[in-house]
N, C-alpha and C positions, 0 to 999 in steps of 0.2 A: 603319746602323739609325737609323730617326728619332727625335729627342725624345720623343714619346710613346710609342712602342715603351720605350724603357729608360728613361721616367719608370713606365711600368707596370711592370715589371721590377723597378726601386727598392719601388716596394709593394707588389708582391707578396713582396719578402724583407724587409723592412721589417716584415712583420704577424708575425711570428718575435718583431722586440723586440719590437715592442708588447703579444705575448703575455706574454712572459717579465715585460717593465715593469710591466703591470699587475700581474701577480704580487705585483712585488717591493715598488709599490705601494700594496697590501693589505697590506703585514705591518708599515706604519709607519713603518720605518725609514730611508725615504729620502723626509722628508715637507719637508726642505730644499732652498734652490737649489745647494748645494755636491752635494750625494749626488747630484739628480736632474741634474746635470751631469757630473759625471761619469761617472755612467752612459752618458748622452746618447752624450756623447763619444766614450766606449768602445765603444760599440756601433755610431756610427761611425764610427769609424776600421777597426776589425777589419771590415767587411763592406767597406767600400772595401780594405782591403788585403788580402784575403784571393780578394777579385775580381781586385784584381790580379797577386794569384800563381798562381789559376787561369787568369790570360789567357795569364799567362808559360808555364807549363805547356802549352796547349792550341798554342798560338803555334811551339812546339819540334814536337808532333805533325802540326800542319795538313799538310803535304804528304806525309802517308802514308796522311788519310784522306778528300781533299780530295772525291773521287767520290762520297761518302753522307756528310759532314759534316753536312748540313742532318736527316738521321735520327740522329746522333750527339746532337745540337742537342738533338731532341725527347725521346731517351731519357734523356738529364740532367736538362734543366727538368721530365722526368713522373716521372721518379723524386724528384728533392728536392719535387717540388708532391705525388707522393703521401704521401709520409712525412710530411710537414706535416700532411696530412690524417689520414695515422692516429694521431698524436699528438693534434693537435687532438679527436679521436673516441675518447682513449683519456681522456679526462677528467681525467686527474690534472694537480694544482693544486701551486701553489708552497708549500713548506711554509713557517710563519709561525715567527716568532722565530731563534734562532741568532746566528748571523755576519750583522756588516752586508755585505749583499749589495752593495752601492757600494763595498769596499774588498777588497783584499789579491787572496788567489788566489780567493775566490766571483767579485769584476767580473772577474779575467780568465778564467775558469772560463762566467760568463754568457756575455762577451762572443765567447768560442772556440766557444758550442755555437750560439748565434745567426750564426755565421757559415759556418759549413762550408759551407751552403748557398748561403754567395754565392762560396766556391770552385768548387762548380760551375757556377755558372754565369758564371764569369769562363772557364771553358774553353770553355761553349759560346758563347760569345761571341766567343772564339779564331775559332771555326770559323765563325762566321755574318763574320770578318773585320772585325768593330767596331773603330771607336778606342776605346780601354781609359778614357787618364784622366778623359775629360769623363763616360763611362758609369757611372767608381770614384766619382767626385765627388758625382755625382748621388745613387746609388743610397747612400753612406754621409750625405751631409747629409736625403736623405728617411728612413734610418735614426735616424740622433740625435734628429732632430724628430718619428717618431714615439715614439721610447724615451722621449724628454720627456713627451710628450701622453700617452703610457700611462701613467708614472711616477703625473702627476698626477691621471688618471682610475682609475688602480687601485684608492683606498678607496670608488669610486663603484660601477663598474662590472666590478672584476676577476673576481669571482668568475660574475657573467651571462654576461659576453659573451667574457671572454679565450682560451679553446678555441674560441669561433668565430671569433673573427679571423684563427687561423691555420689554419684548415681556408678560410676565403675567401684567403687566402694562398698557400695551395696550389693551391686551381683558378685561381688567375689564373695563376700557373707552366705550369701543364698548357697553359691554355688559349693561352699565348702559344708554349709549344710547336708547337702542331697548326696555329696559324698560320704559323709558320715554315717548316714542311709544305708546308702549304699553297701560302705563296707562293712556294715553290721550286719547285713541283711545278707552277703555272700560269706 
């Protein structure tokens, strides 16, 4: 898979934190460089590592599904890219005050639910037969640096735009799906 291919992939699971960041963003409490770093962090390390226990996972199966892998491929990335979407279209917002979300079990709580999605797609990635670490690397440092740039743009823009980020989140998932399709299929 090329660079661009799984730098697009990185942003499309990336639009998850940056949803979540903004959020978290908006409620003040992670208006320092210690909080919004460690979130950063957090967020990614878990979608890089979580990619790559979906690759390990996917990697154990490949040769039992090697014949229709590449539709295995698209029914993972359209399913986690639609649930993005229907999240995204389900409007609900991060709720304000509490627990500081940068610490304890909430960051690894964020950090778990911002990732599932890069579990699957580190299986289908298995199956599309990608090198895993440069793919993990990628896809968690364009995570952290968007979980930052939300962080900091959440008292601006969380409430406008953060349900849309992850609904364009999701159709980039779909839409590198149907590629993958595609170029299997020509």
């Amino acid at each position: 898979m090329d660079l661009w291919t799984v730098l697009v992939i990185a942003v499309g699971l990336a639009m998850d934190c940056f949803a979540v960041s903004l959020g978290v963003g908006t409620t003040g409490q992670a208006n320092s460089a210690r909080p919004i770093f460690r979130l950063s962090f957090h967020f990614g390390l878990f979608q890089a590592g979580m990619c790559l226990v979906g690759w390990l996972a996917g990697s154990a199966v490949l040769p039992l599904i090697a014949g229709f892998d590449h539709w295995v491929a698209l029914a993972l990335l359209a399913f986690v890219g639609i649930r993005m979407v229907r999240e995204g279209l389900r409007g609900e917002g991060q709720e304000a005050g509490g627990e500081d979300p940068s610490r304890g079990a909430s960051l690894i709580m964020l950090s778990l639910a911002t990732s599932i999605d890069s579990l699957a797609v580190g299986l289908g990635l298995a199956m599309l037969r990608t090198s895993i670490l440069g793919a993990a690397l990628i896809i968690g440092l364009v995570s952290a640096i968007f979980a930052a740039v939300g962080v900091l743009a959440g008292g601006k823009l969380g409430q406008r735009f953060g349900k849309r980020m992850e609904i364009v989140g999701g159709l980039v998932l779909v839409a590198i799906g149907i590629r993958v399709v595609i170029s299997h299929l020509l």
